[in-house]
C-alpha positions in Angstrom: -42.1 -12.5 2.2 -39.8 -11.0 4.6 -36.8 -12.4 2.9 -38.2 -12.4 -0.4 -37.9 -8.4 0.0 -34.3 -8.2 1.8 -33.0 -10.3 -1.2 -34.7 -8.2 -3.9 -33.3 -4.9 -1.9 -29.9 -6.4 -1.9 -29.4 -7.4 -5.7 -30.8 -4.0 -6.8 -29.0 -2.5 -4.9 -25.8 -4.4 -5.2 -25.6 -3.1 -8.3 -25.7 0.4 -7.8 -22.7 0.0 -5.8 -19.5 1.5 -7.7 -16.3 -0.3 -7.1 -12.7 1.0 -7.7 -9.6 1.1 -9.9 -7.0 0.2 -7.7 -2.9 0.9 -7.9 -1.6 -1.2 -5.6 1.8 -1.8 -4.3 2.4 -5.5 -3.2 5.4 -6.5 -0.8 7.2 -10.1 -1.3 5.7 -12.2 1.4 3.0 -9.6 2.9 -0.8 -10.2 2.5 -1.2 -6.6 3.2 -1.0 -4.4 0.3 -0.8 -0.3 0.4 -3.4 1.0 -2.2 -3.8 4.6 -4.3 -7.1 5.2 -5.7 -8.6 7.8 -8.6 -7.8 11.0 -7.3 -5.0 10.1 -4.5 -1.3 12.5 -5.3 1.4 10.2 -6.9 5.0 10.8 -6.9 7.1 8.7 -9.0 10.6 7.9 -10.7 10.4 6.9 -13.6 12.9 4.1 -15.5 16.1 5.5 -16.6 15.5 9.0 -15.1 16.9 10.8 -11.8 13.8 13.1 -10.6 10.3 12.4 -8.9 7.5 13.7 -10.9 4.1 14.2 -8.7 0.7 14.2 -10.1 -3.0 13.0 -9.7 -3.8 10.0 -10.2 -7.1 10.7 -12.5 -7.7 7.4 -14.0 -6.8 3.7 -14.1 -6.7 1.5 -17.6 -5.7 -1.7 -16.6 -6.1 -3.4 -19.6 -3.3 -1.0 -20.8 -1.5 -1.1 -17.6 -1.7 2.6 -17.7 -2.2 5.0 -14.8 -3.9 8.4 -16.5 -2.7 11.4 -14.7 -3.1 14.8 -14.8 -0.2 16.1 -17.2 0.7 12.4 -19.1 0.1 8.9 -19.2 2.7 6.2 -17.2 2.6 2.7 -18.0 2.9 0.6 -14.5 6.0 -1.3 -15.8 8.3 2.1 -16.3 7.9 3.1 -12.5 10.6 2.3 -10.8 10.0 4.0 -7.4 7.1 5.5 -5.5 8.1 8.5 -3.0 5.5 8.3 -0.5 4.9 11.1 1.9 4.5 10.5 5.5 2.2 11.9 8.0 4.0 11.4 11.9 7.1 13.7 11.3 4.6 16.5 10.9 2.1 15.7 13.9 5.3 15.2 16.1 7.1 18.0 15.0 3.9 19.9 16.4 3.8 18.3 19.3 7.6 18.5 20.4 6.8 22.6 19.6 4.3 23.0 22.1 6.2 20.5 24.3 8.9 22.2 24.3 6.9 26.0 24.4 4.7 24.6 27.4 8.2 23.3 29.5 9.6 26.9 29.2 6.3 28.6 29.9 5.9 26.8 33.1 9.3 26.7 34.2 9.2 30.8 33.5 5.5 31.3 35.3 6.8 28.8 38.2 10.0 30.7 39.0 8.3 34.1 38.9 5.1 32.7 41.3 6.9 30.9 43.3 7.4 33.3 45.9 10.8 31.4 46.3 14.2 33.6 45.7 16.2 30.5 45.9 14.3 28.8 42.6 15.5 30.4 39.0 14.9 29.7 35.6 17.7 26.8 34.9 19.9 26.2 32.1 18.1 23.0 32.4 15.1 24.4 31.1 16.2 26.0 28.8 18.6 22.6 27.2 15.0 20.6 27.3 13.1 23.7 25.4 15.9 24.4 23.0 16.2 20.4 22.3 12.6 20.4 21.7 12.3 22.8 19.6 15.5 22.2 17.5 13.7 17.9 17.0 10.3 19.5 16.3 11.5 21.5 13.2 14.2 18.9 12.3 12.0 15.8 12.3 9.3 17.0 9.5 12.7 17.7 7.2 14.5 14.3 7.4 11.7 11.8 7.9 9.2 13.9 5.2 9.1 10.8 2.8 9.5 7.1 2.6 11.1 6.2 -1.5 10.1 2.4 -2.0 12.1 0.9 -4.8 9.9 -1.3 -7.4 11.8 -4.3 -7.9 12.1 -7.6 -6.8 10.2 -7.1 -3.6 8.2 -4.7 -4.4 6.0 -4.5 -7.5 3.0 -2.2 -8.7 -0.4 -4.1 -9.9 -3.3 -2.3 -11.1 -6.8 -3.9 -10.6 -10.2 -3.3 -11.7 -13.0 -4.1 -8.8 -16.0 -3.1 -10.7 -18.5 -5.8 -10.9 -19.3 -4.6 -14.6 -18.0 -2.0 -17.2 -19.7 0.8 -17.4 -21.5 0.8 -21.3 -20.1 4.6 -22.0 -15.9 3.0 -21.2 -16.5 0.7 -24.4 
């Protein structure tokens, strides 16, 4: 009876589950596979033009091989790169701040607490803090975005992981 139930529970309720539309970007020889969903930011070249447009992604038609965004509809085929923005220039950028704000604090606090006359604030300390803080707001500028070319290693698929239509999409 015990099983009977747990089966039952998970078939009904198997089918409440919603699955996804799915734009993903598959790599030559790589089983892993980066993935935007409904409602992830997109920004894309498209074929035979020289600027990125960005959008929302706000809906997938596979059958079409159409990505439904916000201002227009793309077909998959047209894109011909994906600018994708990292997230580690930022965090580092922040850390190398305070890094380099904390090393210049201390050296300052140390040299007036010391109670030594012989210690000073160094030009040492100040190279390390001005090095710091030139990388932190450097970093975030040249390493903002990764552009991956769709081509012959790269390619764009769209898939539909829904276990059924919903009756209101026919």
């Amino acid at each position: 009876m015990r099983t009977t139930l747990t089966l039952l529970a998970l078939i009904i309720g198997s089918s409440l589950l919603p699955a996804q539309k799915v734009l993903q970007i598959e790599k030559y020889g790589k089983p892993q596979a980066e993935k935007m969903y409904i409602g992830d930011p997109i920004t894309f070249q498209l074929r035979n033009e020289d600027v990125f447009h960005s959008s929302y992604i706000e809906d997938i038609r596979v059958e079409d091989s159409l990505l439904v965004l916000s201002d227009r509809y793309v077909n998959v085929h047209n894109i011909t790169a994906l600018r994708i923005e990292r997230t580690w220039p930022r965090a580092t950028g922040i850390s190398l701040f305070w890094f380099g704000i904390g090393w210049s604090g201390f050296a300052a606090i140390g040299t007036a607490l010391d109670g030594n006359d012989e210690t000073t604030y160094r030009w040492s300390d100040a190279i390390v803090t001005a090095t710091s803080l030139s990388l932190a707001f450097t970093l975030p500028r040249l390493f903002k975005n990764k552009t991956t070319k769709i081509g012959k290693r790269r390619r764009l698929r769209l898939l539909d992981l829904r276990f059924k239509p919903e009756p209101w999409e026919n």
